[in-house]
N, C-alpha and C positions, 0 to 999 in steps of 0.2 A: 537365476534368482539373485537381485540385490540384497545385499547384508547390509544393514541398517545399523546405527548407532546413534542416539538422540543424549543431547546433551543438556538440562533443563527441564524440570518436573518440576515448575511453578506454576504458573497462572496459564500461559499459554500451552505450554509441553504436555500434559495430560490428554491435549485434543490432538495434536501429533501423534502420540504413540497411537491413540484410539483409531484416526483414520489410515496410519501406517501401517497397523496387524492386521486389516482386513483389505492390502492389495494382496492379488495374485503373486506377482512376480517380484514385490519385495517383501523381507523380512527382518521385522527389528529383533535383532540378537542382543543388544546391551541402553541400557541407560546409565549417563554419569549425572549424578546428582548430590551437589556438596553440603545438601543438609541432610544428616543421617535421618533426622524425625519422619524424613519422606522415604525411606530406605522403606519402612514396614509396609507404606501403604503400597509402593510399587511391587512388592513382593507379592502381597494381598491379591494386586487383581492382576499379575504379570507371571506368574510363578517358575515360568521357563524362561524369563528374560535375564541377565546378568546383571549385575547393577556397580555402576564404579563408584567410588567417591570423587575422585580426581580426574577430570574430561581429559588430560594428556594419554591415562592410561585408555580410555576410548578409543582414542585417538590412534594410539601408535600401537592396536591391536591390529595383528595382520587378519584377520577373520572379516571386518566392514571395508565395504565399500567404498557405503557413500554415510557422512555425517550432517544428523540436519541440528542446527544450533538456534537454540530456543534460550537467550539469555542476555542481561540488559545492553544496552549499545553499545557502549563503553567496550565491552567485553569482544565482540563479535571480530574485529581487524585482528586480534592475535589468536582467537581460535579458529578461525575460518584459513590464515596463512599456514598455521602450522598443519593443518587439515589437508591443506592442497600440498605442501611440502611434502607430507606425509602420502600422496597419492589418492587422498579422497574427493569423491564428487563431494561438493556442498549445500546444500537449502541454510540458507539465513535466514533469521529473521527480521522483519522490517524496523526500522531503515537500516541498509546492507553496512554501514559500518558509518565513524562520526565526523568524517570528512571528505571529500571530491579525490583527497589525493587517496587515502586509504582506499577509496572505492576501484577505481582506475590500477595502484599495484595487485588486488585480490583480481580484476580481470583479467589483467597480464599475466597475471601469474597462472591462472586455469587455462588461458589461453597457449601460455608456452607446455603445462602438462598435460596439455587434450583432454579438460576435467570437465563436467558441469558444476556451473556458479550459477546459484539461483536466489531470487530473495521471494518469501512467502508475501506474497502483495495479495490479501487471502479472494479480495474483492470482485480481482479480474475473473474468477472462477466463478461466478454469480452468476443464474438464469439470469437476473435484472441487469446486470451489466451486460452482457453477453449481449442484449437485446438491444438494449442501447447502441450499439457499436452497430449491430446489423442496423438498425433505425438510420443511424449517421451515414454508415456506407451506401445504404440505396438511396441517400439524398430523399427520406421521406420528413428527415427536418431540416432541412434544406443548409444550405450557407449557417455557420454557426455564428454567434452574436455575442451569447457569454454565458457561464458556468457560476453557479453559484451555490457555494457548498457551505452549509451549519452542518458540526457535530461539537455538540453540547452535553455536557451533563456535572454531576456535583457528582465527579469524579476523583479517582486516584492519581493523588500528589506524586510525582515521579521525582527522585532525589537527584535525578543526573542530568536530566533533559526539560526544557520546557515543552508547551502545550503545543507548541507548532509541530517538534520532535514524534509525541507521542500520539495526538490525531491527525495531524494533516496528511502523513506520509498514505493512508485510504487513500484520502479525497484525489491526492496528487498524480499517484499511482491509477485513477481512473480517468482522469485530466489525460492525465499524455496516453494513455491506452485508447480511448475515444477522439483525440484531437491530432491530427497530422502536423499542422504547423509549428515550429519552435518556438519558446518563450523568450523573449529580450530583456527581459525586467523583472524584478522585485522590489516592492514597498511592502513592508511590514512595522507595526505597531505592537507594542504589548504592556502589559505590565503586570510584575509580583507583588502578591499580598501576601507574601510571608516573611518578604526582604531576606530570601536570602539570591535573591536577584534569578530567579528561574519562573519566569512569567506564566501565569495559571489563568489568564485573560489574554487570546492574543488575535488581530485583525491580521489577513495578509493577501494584496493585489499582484497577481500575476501579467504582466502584460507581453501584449504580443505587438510586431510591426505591424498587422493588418488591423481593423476596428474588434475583432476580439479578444475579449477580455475575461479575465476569472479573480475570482474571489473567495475566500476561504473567512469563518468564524469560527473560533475556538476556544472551549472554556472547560475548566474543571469546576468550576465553581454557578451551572448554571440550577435553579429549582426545578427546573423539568429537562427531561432527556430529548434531544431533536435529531434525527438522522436523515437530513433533506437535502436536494443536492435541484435545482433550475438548471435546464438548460435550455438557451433561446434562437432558434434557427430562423429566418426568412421566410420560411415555409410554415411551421409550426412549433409549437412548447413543449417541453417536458418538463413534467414532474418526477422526482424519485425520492421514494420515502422509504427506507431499508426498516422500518420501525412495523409497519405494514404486514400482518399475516401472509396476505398471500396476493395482494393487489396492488404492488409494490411501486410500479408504474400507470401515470396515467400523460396520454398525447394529446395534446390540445390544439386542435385546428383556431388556433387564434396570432393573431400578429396585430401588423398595421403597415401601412403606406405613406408617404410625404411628400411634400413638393415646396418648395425654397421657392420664394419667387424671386427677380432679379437683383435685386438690391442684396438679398440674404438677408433681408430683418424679417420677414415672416416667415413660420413653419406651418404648415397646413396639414392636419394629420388627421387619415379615414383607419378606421379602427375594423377589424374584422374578430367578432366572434362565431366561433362553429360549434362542431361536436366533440365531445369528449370519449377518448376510444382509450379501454387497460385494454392491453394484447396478455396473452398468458403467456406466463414464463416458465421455464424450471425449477424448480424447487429443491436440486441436488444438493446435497451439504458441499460448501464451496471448495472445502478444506480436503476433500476427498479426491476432488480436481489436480487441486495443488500436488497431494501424492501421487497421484498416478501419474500425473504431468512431468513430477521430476525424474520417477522413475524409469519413465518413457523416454525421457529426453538423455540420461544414460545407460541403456537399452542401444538405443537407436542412433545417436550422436548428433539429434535435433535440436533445436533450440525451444525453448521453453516459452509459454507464453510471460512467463514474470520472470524474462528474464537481465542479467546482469546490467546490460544495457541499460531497461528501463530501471534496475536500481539505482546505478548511477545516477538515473535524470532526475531520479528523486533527491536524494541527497543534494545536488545541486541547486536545487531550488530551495531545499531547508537551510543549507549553508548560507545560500544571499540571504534567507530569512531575518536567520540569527544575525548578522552581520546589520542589517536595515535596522530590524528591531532595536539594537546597542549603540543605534545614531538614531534615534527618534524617526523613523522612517524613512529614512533617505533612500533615493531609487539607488539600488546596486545591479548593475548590466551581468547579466549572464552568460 
C-alpha cells in the first residue's frame, strides 16, 4: 500500500485527493494546505485524512511515500526537490516545473534516488486520446501533415505565467504523446491586455524538419469556450472536440492529391471526400488513470505513461515559447 500525501487543495487538488481515495493499493494519509479556510472543508469530507498547514511538514513525514503536488508553477522545483531528497515518489503538476534546467535536475535527481517523477498531463489518460494514438499507430490516418490545436475561453488570469504556460502544456503534452518525430522550432506571438506583460492572447507554430507542422491558439479572453484540436494525415482527418459529450471524435475519409507540372508554376489539385466514421471511446475519468498509473508505476518500477521525459518536452517548447513571444516571434531552434 502507497501512502499518499497531496499538497494543494485549490482548484485542481480536490479532484486528486477524490480519484486518489478510491485506488486500491494507494492511500492518502495527509493534505498540506496553507489556507486554514480550507482546513474545515477538507476535514468535512476527509475526516480520517491529516491536514498540514506547512507542505515541508508533509513532506518530511516518514509515514508517505510518495507526494503528489497540486500548486502554482512557480512553486513546484523546490517542493518536488525537497520531495525527492526526502525519499519521495512525485506526481507534479503540469507544467513540471519553470524552466528546461529545473526540469532535467528534478530528473536526475529521481533518477539517482530510484524515485518516480511524474507530471499529471491529465489528457494522455483519455479514451479520446488513447484513440487517437492507436488511429496514428496503425497508419489509419496515415503520414501526419499537421496538428492544430484552439483552447479558448474567457478564462482565469493567472498572476505568474502567461496563456501559452497555462493552456498549451494539454495540447503539447498530446502533440508529442501522438507524434514520434521531434520538434526544431518555435515561433510564438502574444500579447497583454492588462500590461503587466503576461500575455492572455497568445499564437504559437511548432515546427518540424519533415513538412509537419503544429499550431496552437490560446486565449483567456475569448466569448465562447473551444476545445478542438485537427489533425491531418495522407490517408485521412481528424477532428477532436474534448467539449463533446460523448462523440468526441470524428475521422474523415477526406484528403486530396497534386501534381506540379514541369516548370512548377501550376498545382493541380483532385480533392477526395468520403465518409465520416466516430469510433467509441472510453469514457473513464482520465484523472483516475493518472492515479493508478502513478501508483503502478511505484509499485512496479515502470515507467509511466506522463512521464518526466515527456515533462521535460513540454517545458521545452514553452521556454522557446516565452523566449519567441519577448522578441515579436522570432524562430528559436530547440
Amino acid at each position: 500500500m502507497i501512502n499518499i500525501g497531496i499538497i494543494g487543495f485549490g482548484y485542481w487538488g480536490p479532484n486528486l485527493v477524490r480519484n486518489f481515495t478510491v485506488q486500491k493499493e494507494g492511500i492518502v494519509k495527509s493534505i498540506a494546505e496553507s489556507r486554514v479556510e480550507r482546513h474545515t472543508t477538507i476535514q468535512t469530507l476527509y475526516p480520517s485524512i491529516a491536514i498540514f498547514s506547512n507542505a515541508e511538514e508533509l513532506i518530511n513525514d516518514p509515514a508517505i511515500d510518495a507526494v503528489v503536488i497540486a500548486t502554482p508553477v512557480y512553486t513546484h522545483y523546490e517542493l518536488a526537490k525537497k520531495a525527492l531528497l526526502a525519499g519521495k515518489n512525485v506526481l507534479l503538476e503540469k507544467p513540471m516545473a519553470s524552466s528546461v534546467e529545473q526540469s532535467k535536475e528534478l530528473i536526475d535527481l529521481a533518477l539517482k534516488k530510484g524515485l518516480t517523477l511524474m507530471v499529471d498531463h491529465t489528457f494522455l489518460y483519455t479514451g479520446a486520446v488513447q484513440k487517437m494514438k492507436e488511429l496514428i499507430d496503425s497508419d489509419t490516418i496515415g503520414e501526419l501533415k499537421y496538428f492544430d490545436s484552439t483552447r479558448i475561453n474567457l478564462g482565469l488570469f493567472q498572476p505568474d505565467i502567461n496563456v501559452l504556460w497555462d493552456l498549451a502544456p494539454h495540447d503539447i503534452s498530446i502533440l508529442n504523446f501522438l507524434v514520434k518525430n521531434k520538434p526544431y522550432s518555435v515561433n510564438a506571438t502574444g500579447i497583454s491586455h492588462t500590461n503587466n506583460g503576461i500575455e492572455n492572447v497568445a499564437y504559437m507554430t511548432v515546427n518540424y524538419e519533415n513538412d509537419f507542422i503544429a499550431h496552437f491558439n490560446c486565449s483567456w479572453t475569448s466569448p465562447v469556450k473551444v476545445r478542438s484540436t485537427l489533425i491531418g494525415g495522407d490517408k485521412k482527418m481528424l477532428v477532436y472536440n474534448d467539449l463533446e459529450p460523448s462523440e468526441k471524435i470524428r475521422i474523415y475519409d477526406t484528403g486530396y492529391d497534386h501534381k506540379t507540372d514541369e516548370e512548377k508554376t501550376n498545382i493541380m489539385v483532385d480533392y477526395r471526400t468520403g465518409d465520416v466514421y466516430i469510433p467509441k471511446i472510453g469514457l473513464q475519468e482520465a484523472l483516475h488513470g493518472v492515479a493508478s498509473d502513478f501508483i503502478q508505476s511505484i509499485l512496479n518500477k515502470t515507467e509511466p505513461i506522463a512521464n518526466a521525459i515527456l515533462g521535460l518536452e513540454v517545458v521545452r517548447i514553452l521556454e522557446a515559447s516565452q523566449i519567441s513571444v519577448k522578441n515579436k516571434g522570432k524562430e528559436v531552434i530547440i
